[in-house]
C-alpha positions as CSV (number, residue, x, y, z in Angstrom):
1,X,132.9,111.9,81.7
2,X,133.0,109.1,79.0
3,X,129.4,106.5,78.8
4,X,131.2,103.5,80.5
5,X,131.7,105.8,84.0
6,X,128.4,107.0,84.2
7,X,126.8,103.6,83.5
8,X,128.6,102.5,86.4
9,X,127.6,105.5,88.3
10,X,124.2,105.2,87.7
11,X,124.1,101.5,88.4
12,X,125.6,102.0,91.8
13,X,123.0,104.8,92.6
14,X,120.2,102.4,91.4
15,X,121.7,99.7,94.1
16,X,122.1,102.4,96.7
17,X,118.6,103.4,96.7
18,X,117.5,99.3,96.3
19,X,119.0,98.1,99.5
20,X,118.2,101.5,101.6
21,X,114.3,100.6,100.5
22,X,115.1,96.9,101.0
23,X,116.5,97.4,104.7
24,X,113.4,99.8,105.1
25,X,110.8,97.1,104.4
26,X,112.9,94.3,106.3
27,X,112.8,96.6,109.6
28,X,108.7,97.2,108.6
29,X,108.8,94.0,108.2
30,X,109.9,92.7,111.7
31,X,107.3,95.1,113.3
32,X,104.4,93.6,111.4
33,X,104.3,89.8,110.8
34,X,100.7,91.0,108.5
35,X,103.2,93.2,105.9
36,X,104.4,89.5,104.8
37,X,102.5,89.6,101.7
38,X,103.5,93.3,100.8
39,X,106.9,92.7,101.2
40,X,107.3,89.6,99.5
41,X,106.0,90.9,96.5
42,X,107.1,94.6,96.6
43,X,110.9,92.6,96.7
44,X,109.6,90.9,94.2
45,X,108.7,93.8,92.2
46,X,111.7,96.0,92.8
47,X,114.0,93.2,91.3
48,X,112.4,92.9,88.6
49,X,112.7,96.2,88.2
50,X,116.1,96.6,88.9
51,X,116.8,93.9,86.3
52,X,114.9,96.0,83.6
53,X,117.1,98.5,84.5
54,X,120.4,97.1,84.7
55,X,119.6,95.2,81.2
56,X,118.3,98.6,79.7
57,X,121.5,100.6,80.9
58,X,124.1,97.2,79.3
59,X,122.1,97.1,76.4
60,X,122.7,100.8,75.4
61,X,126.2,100.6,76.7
62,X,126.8,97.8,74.4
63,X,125.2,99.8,71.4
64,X,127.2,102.4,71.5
């Protein structure tokens, strides 16, 4: 399997697993107006960290 393919693979099981959790803390968060806070910022935190990871995975991609 060539670098560019499993890039992609890896980004799309990164996304996968980011809007499973996402839909997780929306449903949490409909049954508890108090989560507000947590939610906001563990969204918040998970982006971020998604964005690390995407930039990590292009940057090596691109370095190749």
């Amino acid at each position: 399997m060539d670098t560019a393919a499993l890039a992609r693979d890896k980004t799309r099981c990164i996304w996968l697993i980011f809007f499973l959790f996402l839909v997780q803390l929306i449903r949490l968060h409909i049954h508890g107006r108090e989560m507000h806070r947590l939610f906001c910022c563990t969204v918040a935190c998970c982006s971020l960290l998604l964005l690390v990871c995407w930039a990590a995975t292009m940057y090596r991609y691109c370095n190749l």
